[in-house]
C-alpha positions in Angstrom: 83.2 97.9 72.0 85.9 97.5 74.6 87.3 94.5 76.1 88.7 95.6 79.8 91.5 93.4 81.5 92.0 93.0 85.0 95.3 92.7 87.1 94.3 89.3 87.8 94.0 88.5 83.6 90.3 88.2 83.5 88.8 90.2 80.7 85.1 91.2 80.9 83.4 92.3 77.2 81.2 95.4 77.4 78.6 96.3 74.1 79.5 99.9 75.0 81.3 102.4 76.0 82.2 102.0 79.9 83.1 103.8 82.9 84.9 103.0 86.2 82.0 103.4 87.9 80.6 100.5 85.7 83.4 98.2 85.5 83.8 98.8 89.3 80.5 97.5 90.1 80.7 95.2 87.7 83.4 93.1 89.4 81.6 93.4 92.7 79.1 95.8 94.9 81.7 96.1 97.5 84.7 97.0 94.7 82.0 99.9 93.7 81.7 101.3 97.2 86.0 101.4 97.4 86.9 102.3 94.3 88.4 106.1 94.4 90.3 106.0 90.9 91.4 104.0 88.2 94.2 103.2 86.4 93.6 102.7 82.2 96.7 101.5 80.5 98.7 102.8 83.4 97.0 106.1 83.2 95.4 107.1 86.6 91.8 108.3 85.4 88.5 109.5 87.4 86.3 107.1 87.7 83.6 109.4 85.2 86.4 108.7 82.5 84.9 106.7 79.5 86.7 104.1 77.9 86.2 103.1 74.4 88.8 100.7 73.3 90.0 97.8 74.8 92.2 98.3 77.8 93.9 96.7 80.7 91.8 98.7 83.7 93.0 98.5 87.7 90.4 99.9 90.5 92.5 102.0 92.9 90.8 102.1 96.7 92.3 103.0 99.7 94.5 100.0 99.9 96.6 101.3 97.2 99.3 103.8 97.3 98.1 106.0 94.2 94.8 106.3 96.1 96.1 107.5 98.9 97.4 109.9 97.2 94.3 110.9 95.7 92.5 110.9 99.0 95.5 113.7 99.9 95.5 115.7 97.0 91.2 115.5 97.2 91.7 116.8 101.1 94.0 119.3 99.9 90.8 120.8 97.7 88.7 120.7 100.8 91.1 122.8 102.7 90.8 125.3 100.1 87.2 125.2 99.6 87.3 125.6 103.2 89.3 128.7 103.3 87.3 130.4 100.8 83.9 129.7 102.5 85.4 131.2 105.9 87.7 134.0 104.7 86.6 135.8 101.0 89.2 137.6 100.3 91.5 134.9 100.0 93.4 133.8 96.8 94.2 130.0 95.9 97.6 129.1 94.1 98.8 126.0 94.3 98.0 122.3 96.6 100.1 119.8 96.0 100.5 116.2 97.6 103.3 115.7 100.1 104.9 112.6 102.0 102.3 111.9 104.5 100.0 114.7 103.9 99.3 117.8 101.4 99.6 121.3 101.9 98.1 124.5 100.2 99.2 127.8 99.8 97.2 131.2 100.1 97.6 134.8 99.2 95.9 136.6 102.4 96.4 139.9 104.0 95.5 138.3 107.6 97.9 135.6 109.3 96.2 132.3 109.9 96.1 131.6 113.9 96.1 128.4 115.6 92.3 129.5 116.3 91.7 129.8 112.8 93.1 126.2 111.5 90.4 124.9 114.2 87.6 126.5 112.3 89.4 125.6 108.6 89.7 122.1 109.7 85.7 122.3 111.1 84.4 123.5 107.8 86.7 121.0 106.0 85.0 118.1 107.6 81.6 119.8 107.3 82.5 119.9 103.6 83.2 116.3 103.7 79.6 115.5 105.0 78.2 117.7 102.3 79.5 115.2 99.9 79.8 117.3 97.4 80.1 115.3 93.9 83.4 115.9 91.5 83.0 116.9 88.2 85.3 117.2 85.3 85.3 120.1 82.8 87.9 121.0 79.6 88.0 125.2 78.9 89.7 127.3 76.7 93.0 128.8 77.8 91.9 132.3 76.9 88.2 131.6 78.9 89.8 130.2 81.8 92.4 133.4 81.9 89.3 135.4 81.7 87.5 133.6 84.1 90.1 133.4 86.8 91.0 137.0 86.3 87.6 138.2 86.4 86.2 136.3 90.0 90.6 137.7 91.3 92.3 134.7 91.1 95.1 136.2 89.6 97.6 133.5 90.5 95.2 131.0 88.8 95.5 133.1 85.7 99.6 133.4 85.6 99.2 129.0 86.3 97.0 128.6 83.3 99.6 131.3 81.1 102.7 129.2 81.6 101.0 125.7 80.8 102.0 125.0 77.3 99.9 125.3 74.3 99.3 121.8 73.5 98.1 120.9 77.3 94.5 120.6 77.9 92.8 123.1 80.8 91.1 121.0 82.9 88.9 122.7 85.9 87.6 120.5 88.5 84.4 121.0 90.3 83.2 119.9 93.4 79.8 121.4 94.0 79.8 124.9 93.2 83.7 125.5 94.1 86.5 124.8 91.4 90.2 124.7 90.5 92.4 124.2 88.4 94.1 120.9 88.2 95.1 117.7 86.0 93.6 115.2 88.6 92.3 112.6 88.6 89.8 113.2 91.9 87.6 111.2 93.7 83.9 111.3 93.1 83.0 113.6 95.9 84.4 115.1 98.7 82.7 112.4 100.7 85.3 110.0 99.8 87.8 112.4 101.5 87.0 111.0 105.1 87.6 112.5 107.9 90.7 111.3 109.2 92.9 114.5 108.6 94.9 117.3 110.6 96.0 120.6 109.9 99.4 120.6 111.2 100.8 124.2 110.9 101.0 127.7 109.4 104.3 128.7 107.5 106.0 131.7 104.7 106.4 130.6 101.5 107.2 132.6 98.3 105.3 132.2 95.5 107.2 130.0 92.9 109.9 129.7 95.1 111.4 133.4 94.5 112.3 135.8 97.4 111.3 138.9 95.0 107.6 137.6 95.1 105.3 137.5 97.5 104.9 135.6 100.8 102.3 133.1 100.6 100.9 131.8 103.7 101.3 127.6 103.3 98.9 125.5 105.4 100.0 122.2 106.4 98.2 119.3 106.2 98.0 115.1 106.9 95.5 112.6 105.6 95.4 109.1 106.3 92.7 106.1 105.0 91.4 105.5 108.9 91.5 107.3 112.1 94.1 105.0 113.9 96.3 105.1 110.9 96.3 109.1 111.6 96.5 109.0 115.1 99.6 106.5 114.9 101.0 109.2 112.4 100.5 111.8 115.3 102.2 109.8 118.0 105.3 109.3 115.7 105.4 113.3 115.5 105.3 113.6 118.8 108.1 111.4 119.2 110.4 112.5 116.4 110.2 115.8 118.3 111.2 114.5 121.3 114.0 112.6 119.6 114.8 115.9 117.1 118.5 115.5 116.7 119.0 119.4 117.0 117.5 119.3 120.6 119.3 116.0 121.6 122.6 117.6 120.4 122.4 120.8 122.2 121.9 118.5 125.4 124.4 116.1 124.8 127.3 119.4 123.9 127.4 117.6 120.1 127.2 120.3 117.7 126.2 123.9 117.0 125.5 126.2 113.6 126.3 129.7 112.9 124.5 132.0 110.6 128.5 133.0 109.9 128.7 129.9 108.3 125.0 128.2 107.5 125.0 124.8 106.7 128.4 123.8 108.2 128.8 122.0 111.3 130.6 123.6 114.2 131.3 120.0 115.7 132.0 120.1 119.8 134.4 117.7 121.7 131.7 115.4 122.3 130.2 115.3 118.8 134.0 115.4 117.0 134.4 111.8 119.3 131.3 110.5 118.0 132.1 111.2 114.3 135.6 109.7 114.6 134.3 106.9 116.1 132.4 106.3 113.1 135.3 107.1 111.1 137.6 104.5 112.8 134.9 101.6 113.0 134.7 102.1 109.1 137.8 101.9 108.3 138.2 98.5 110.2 135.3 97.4 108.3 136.5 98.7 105.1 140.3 97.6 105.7 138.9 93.6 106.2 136.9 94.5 102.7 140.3 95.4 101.0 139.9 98.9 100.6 142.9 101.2 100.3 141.9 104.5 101.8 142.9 107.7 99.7 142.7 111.5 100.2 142.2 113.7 97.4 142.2 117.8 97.4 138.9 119.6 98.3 139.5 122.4 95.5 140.3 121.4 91.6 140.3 123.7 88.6 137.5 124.3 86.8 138.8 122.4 83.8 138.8 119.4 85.9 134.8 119.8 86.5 134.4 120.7 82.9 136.0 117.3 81.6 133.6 115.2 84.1 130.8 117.2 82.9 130.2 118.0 86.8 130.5 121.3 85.4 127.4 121.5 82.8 125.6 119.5 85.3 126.1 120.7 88.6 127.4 123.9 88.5 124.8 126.2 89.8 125.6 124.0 93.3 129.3 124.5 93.3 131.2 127.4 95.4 133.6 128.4 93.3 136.4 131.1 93.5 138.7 133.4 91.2 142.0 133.4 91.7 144.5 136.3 90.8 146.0 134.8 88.3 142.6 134.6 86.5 141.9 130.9 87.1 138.6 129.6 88.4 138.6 126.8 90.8 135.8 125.0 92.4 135.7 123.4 96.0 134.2 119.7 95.3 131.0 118.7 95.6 132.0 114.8 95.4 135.0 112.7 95.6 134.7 111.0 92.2 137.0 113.2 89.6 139.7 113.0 92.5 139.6 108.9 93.1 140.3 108.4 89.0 143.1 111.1 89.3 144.8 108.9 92.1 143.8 105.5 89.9 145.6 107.0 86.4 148.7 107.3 88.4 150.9 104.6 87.0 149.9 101.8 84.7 146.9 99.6 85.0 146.7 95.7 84.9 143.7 93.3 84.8 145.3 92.0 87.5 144.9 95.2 89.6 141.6 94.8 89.4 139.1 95.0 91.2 140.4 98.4 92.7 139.1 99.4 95.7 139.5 103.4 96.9 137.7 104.5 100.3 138.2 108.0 101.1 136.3 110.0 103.8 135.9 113.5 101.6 134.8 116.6 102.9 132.9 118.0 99.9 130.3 120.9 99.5 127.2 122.0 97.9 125.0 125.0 97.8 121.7 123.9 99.5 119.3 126.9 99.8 119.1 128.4 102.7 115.2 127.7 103.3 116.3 123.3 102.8 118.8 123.6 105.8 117.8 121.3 108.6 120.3 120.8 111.3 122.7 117.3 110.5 119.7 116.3 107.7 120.3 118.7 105.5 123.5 120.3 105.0 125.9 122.7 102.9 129.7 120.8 104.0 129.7 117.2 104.7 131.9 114.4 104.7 131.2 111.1 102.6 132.3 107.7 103.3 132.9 107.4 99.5 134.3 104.1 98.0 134.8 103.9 94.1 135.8 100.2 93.2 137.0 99.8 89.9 136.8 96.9 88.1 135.7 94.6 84.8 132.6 94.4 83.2 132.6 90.8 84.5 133.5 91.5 88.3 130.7 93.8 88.0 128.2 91.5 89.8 130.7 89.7 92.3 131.8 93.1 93.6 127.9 94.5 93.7 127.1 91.3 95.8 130.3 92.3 98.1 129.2 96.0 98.7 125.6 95.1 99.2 126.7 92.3 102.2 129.1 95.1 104.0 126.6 97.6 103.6 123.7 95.6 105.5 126.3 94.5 108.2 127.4 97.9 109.3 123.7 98.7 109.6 122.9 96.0 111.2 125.8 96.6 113.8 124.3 100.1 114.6 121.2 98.9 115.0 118.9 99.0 111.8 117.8 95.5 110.5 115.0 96.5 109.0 116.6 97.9 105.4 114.7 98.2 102.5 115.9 98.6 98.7 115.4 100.9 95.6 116.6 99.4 92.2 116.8 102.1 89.7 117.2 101.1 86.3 117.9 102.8 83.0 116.7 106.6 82.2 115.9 107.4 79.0 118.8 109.7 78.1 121.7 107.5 78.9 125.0 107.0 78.2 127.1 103.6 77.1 126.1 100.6 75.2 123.0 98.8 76.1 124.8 94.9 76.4 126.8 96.7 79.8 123.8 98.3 80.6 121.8 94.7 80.7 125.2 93.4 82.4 125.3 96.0 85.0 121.5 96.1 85.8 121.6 92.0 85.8 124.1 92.4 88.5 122.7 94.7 90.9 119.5 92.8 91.0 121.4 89.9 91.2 122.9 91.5 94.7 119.3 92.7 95.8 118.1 89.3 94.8 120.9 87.6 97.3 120.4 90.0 100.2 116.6 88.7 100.5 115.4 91.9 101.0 112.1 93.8 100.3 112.9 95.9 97.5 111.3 98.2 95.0 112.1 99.0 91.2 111.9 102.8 90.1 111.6 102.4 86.5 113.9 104.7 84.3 115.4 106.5 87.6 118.8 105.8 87.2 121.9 108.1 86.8 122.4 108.9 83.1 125.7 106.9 83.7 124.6 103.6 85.3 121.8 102.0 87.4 122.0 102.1 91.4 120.3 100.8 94.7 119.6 103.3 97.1 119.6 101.5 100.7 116.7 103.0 102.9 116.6 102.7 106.1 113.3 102.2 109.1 114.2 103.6 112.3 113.0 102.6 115.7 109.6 104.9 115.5 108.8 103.6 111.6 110.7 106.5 109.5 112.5 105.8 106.5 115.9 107.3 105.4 117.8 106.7 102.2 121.2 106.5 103.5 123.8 104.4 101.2 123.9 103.9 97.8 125.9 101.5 94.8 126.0 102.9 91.4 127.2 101.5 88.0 129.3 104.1 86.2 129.5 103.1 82.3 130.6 107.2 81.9 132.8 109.3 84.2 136.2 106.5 83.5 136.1 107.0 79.9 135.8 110.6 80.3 139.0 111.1 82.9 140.4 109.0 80.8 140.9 105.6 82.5 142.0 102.7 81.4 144.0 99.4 82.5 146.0 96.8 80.2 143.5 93.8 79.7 144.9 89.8 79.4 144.9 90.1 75.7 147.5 93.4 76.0 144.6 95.4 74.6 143.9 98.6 76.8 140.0 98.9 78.5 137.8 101.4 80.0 137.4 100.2 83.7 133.5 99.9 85.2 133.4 101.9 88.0 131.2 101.6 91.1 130.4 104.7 93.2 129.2 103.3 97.0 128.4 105.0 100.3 127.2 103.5 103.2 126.3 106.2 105.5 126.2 108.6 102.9 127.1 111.5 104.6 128.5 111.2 108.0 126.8 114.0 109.2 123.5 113.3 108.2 123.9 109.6 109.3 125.0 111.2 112.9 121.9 112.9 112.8 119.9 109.7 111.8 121.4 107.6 115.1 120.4 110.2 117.3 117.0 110.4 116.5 116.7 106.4 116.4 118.3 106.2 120.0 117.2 109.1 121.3 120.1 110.5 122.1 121.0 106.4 123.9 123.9 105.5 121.2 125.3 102.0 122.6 127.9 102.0 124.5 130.6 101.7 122.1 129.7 104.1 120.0 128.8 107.1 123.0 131.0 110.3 122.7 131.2 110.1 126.4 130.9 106.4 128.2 131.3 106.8 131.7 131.0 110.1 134.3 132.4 108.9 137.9 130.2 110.9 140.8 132.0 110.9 144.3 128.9 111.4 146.5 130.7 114.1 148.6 134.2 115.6 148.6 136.1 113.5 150.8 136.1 110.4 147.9 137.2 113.0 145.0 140.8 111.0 145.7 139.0 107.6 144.9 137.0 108.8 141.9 140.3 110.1 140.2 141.6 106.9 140.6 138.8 105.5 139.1 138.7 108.1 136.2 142.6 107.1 135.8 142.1 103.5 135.7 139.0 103.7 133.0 140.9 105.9 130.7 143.7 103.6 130.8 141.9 101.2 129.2 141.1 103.7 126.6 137.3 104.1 127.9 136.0 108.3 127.9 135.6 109.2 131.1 134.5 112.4 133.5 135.0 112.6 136.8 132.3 115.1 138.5 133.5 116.8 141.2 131.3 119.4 141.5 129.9 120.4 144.5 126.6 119.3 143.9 124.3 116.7 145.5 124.5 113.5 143.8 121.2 113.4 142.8 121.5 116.7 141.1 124.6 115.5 139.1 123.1 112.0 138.0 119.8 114.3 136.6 121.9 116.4 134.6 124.2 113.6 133.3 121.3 111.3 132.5 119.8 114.5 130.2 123.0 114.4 128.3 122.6 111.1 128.2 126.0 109.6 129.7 125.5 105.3 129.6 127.0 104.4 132.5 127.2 106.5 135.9 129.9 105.0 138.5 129.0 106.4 142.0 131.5 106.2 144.6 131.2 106.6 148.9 132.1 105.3 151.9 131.1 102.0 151.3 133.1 101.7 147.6 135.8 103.1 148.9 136.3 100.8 151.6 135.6 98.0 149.4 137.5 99.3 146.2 134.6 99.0 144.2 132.4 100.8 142.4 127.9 101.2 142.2 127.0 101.5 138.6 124.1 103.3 137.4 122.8 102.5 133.4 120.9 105.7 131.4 117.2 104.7 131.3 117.4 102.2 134.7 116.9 103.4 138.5 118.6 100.1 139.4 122.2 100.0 141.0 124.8 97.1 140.6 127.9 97.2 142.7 131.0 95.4 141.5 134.6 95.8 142.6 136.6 98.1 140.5 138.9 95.3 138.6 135.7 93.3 137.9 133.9 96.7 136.3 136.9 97.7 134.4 136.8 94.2 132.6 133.4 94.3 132.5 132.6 97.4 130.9 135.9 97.1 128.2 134.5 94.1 126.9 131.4 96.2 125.6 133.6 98.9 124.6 134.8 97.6 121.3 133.7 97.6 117.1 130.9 95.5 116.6 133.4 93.5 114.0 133.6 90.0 113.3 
């Protein structure tokens, strides 16, 4: 009879066969009245699962993230029980768990109103007090294909047709309602709690195709306690005040065009802002010793073929015919270009490492439906590095990227970084000893930057292991931005190589690295952590001059002049407008410094400033500001 380990190493004998419920309580009354799932031999089971051999056994409750997830998916049965009680005639298809939440999708004649997710969400927690109890059933395929068929779940029925042959059916119940699903599930809908939200009501095709039918997807978040929900609510509410796509439309960024979806008609403003960027990484990048590159943005097809972009990624690439019957493809990264610029002339050990930078306009077919302002994109530009180097620089040069990449983010503001370590996938290319050397490297680097970090088993590229770089944003959201990958592939097949210090020739290691990622994404990240308040240096526009009447429109040109000199951006607003007008409307596009100018600063050649976010006023004489405000108006570089 089995033996069950704990995490903690204990084992505990049992003279029979056990469940979770058992072991649960077992350990300890209060373990028995958290426990939600189980985890056997890293198999998340229900907690009715028998075990009959010994195995290593974990209690999942709330605390855990795989519970969580549970308690989602479990809520995401509720809401369709829910459904089905109020509204009949409506089909079930799919309820997966999401970041933060779950959704469900539904085959209904009727629209779902904002009136009618109060009532779903009413039943849902009457459901939960019903506490209905969770039970676990294995059918035939051809019986549950009947079944489903015959009560019109017809959906259900194509599901259970495309699972493979070998794949068990398993139908959950709770109480009299079931579904399809491989679990596992909590014991009863009790569990559930009742510290959820529908969020909204939106189209979705069923299985993803535009030639089926519109499904009618209900939103949904779930969270352990009601604070922990209501926290999640205020951060909604503020990442819509923050969204990026309003912000940009009152600060004159950006725009999009159905003429061209995906691609970013930049605006004076926003064009500053992403230069800005630009130029402050290239300063970094330039003290790093990087030689910056630029490489064509369409290659022949041969080109893609060789990498293998080609096989992989070709159903993303725009591509185009030529007369003279060639195909050529506009890129969808920098990489095949960099090694074309790095076989130019011969190689030495000495030459290395090799550092490339380019800021590369490439493009990739996104649907249509994934488009979301900056975030989500069909054209961007990539603050692409590839360094190439030895197998034995492999770890100094990891450690070197990982150290610029946290400065720049700390010097626009995001200190709180956390780190992904992705190691080998199954299918893989290259020999296992640079594998171990490359992965022993980049944990090395994660190791040295003291960071919190996370391992995604058997995640990495099929060329090399990476860190992703995620960044937390002022109101808690998390964004994986840059990223370091070892490539033990794309070299050898481009056909690179350098003369080692024995004169025999060598396949170079080569290390992909962004730090942004893309620039316009990482735009789009800024403004949502500032709210549209970038710090000084970094504002499209820095100061607007207001003369408070006419008669000074003389005195605020001069000051305009005199700030631009200096090679601050400045407006001068002479509009015909009261000045309290003018300071609302540039404080909405969100202008950091306002320079107000009268009688009184005109006689005293100085200037009142006014700061975005402050009612208070600080007058200085013009000379004084001038210095004043220059000194903040440079690259946060050491």
């Amino acid at each position: 009879m089995p033996d069950i380990k704990l995490p903690d190493g204990k084992k505990i004998p049992f003279s029979k066969k056990i469940n979770g419920f058992e072991i649960a309580n077992k350990i300890s009354k209060s373990l028995s009245k958290q426990a939600l799932i189980m985890s056997v031999d890293n198999e998340l089971k229900d907690l009715s699962f028998e075990i009959e051999k010994n195995s290593s056994v974990k209690i999942i409750t709330q605390k855990d993230k795989e519970g969580l997830e549970v308690m989602r998916h479990d809520a995401a049965h509720v809401l369709a029980m829910a459904v089905q009680e109020l509204f009949t005639n409506t089909q079930v298809t799919i309820g997966p768990v999401i970041e933060n939440g779950f959704y469900y999708d539904f085959s209904r004649k009727e629209p779902f109103t904002d009136e009618d997710l109060i009532k779903i969400e009413k039943k849902m927690k009457d459901i939960v007090d019903r506490d209905e109890k969770t039970k676990k059933e294995i059918w035939k395929r051809d019986e549950a294909i009947n079944h489903f068929k015959k009560i019109g779940e017809h959906y259900k029925a194509e599901i259970i047709k495309d699972i493979p042959e070998k794949e068990e059916i398993s139908i959950y119940h709770h109480g009299k309602w079931h579904d399809l699903c491989r679990g596992p599930h909590l014991p009863s809908t009790g569990k559930v709690g009742k510290a959820f939200k529908l969020m909204k009501v939106s189209g979705a095709y069923w299985r993803g195709d535009s030639n089926n039918e519109m499904l009618q997807r209900i939103y949904g978040t779930s969270w352990p306690s009601q604070k922990e929900l209501d926290e999640y609510l205020k951060r909604i509410e503020e990442a819509e005040k923050r969204d990026h796509r309003k912000l940009g439309k009152e600060m004159d960024l950006f725009h999009f065009r159905e003429e061209s979806p995906g691609a970013v008609f930049w605006h004076h403003k926003g064009w500053t802002l992403f230069q800005k960027l630009v130029g402050y990484m290239r300063q970094k990048q330039k003290i790093a010793g990087y030689k910056e590159i630029n490489t064509p943005e369409i290659l022949d097809k041969s080109l893609w073929e060789q990498s293998g972009h080609w096989e992989k990624f070709g159903e993303n690439m725009f591509t185009s015919d030529t007369p003279d019957e060639k195909t050529f493809a506009i890129k969808p990264m920098n990489c095949p270009g960099c090694i074309q610029v790095f076989n130019q002339g011969l190689k030495s050990y000495r030459d290395l490492p090799l550092k490339l930078s380019e800021f590369g306009k490439v493009h990739r077919y996104e649907p249509s439906g994934a488009l979301h302002g900056l975030l989500r994109v069909r054209a961007f530009t990539q603050d692409d590095a590839h360094i190439f180097c030895t197998e034995d620089q492999i770890t100094d040069e990891c450690l070197s990227v990982t150290n610029l990449i946290l400065e720049i983010y700390k010097d626009l503001g995001f200190e709180n970084v956390l780190l992904q370590f992705s190691d080998r996938p199954q299918k893989r290319v290259g020999d296992d000893k640079i594998w171990d050397k490359a992965e022993s490297a980049l944990l090395k680097a994660i190791k040295q930057s003291k960071l919190e970090y996370e391992i995604n088993k058997g995640e990495g590229a099929f060329y090399g292991p990476k860190i992703d770089f995620v960044l937390r944003d002022t109101i808690g959201r998390d964004w994986q931005c840059g990223t370091l990958q070892v490539d033990l592939n794309l070299p050898s097949r481009l056909g690179a190589s350098y003369i080692s210090k024995d004169g025999s020739k060598k396949i170079p290691v080569m290390l992909h690295r962004a730090l942004f990622g893309s620039l316009e994404r990482f735009i789009g990240i800024l403004i949502e952590h500032y709210a549209g308040k970038l710090p000084l240096w970094l504002a499209p526009l820095q100061v607007v001059v207001l003369p408070i009447a006419s008669e000074f429109d003389d005195y605020a040109k001069k000051i305009f002049e005199q700030f631009t000199k200096v090679g601050i951006n400045t407006e001068v607003d002479l509009k015909n407008q009261k000045i309290n007008y003018k300071i609302r409307e540039h404080s909405l596009s969100k202008v950091p410094l306002l320079l107000i100018c009268g009688n009184k600063e005109l006689k005293d050649q100085s200037v009142t400033i006014r700061r975005l976010g402050s009612e208070k006023q600080e007058t200085l004489p013009l000379a004084k500001a001038i210095e004043m405000i220059s000194k903040k108006n440079k690259f946060p570089i050491n």
